[in-house]
N, C-alpha and C positions, 0 to 999 in steps of 0.2 A: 668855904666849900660846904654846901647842905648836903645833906643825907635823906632821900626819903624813904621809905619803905611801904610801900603797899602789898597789904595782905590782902587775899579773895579768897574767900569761905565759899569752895565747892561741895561741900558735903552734900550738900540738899543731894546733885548732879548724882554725885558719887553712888551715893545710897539708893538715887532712883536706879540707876544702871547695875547695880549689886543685883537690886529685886526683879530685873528683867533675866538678869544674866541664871538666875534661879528659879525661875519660873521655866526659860527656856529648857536649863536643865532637866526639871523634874518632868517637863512634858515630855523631852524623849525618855526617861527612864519608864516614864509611864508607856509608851510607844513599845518599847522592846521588852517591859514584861506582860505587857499585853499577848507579841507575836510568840514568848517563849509559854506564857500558858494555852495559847492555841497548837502550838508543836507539840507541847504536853503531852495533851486529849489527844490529836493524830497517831505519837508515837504509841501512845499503850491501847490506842484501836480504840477509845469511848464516843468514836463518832458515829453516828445512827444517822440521822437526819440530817446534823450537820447546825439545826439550830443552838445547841451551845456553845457551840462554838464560833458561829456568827455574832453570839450576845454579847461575848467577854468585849470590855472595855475598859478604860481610866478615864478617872476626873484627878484634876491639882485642887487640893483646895486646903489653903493658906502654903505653908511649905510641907504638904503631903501629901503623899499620891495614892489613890485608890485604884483597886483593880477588882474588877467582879464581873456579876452578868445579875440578870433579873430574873432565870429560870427558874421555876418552882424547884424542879428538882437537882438543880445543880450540886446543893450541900451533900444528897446520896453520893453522886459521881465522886465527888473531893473526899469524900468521908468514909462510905461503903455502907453497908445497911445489916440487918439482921445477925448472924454470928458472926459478921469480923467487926462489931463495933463495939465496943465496951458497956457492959449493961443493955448488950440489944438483945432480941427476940434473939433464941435458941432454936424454934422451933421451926418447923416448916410450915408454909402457908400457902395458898393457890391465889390467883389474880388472873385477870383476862386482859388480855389486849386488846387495843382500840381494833382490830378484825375480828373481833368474836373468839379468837383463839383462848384456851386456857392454858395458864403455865403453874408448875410447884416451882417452889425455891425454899431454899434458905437463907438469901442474901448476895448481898451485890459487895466483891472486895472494894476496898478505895482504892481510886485510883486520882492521885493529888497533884492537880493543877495548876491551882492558884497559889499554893504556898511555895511549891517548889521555883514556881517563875519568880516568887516576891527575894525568898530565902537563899536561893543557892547562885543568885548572881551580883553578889552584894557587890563586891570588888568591882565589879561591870557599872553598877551605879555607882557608885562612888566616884570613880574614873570619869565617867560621864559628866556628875555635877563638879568634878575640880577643873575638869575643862571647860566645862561651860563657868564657871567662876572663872577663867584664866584669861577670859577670852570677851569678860565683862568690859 
């Protein structure tokens, strides 16, 4: 009485279905810190126009997810400008708006968008990609 055993080397399979099953993942991770740094900007009222918040998106790219926008002035918004920024202008200063208006300031507070969508839903992605790994 023979014995045969045949072995089949799926890994190649395996490993291609890992890198979908990861990919899938971090595109919704990218999806839902996308929609919570849009709810961001809403909640703390930094919406004007409404174009930066139109902007905000993600790209995957390799196993990482980017979230941004292309707005010149988006870093002010995240950041804050003049006295609430570290090493920033102290002083008051006047500027005109695009109606001819003139205004003084000393600065705009930050109000943080994109770190808080990235930072404070860690648990949310993580859960995300072990599902989309479980489910590879």
């Amino acid at each position: 009485m023979g014995l045969e055993i045949n072995v089949n080397d799926n890994s190649e399979e395996v490993l291609e279905a890992l890198k979908r099953a990861m990919q899938r993942g971090l595109t919704q991770c990218g999806m839902v810190a996308e929609g919570y740094a849009k709810l961001n900007l809403t909640q703390q009222k930094a919406v004007d126009s409404g174009d930066l918040r139109k902007s905000i998106t993600f790209t995957v790219k390799d196993n990482d997810v980017y979230i941004g926008t292309n707005i010149e002035y988006a870093a002010y918004v995240e950041m804050g400008t003049g006295k609430y920024v570290p090493g920033g202008r102290k002083d008051s200063w006047s500027y005109q708006d695009a109606k001819g208006n003139w205004h003084r300031t000393n600065g705009m507070p930050p109000r943080p968008y994109l770190k808080p969508a990235a930072a404070d839903h860690a648990q949310e992605y993580t859960a995300i990609l072990e599902a989309a790994m479980r489910n590879a």
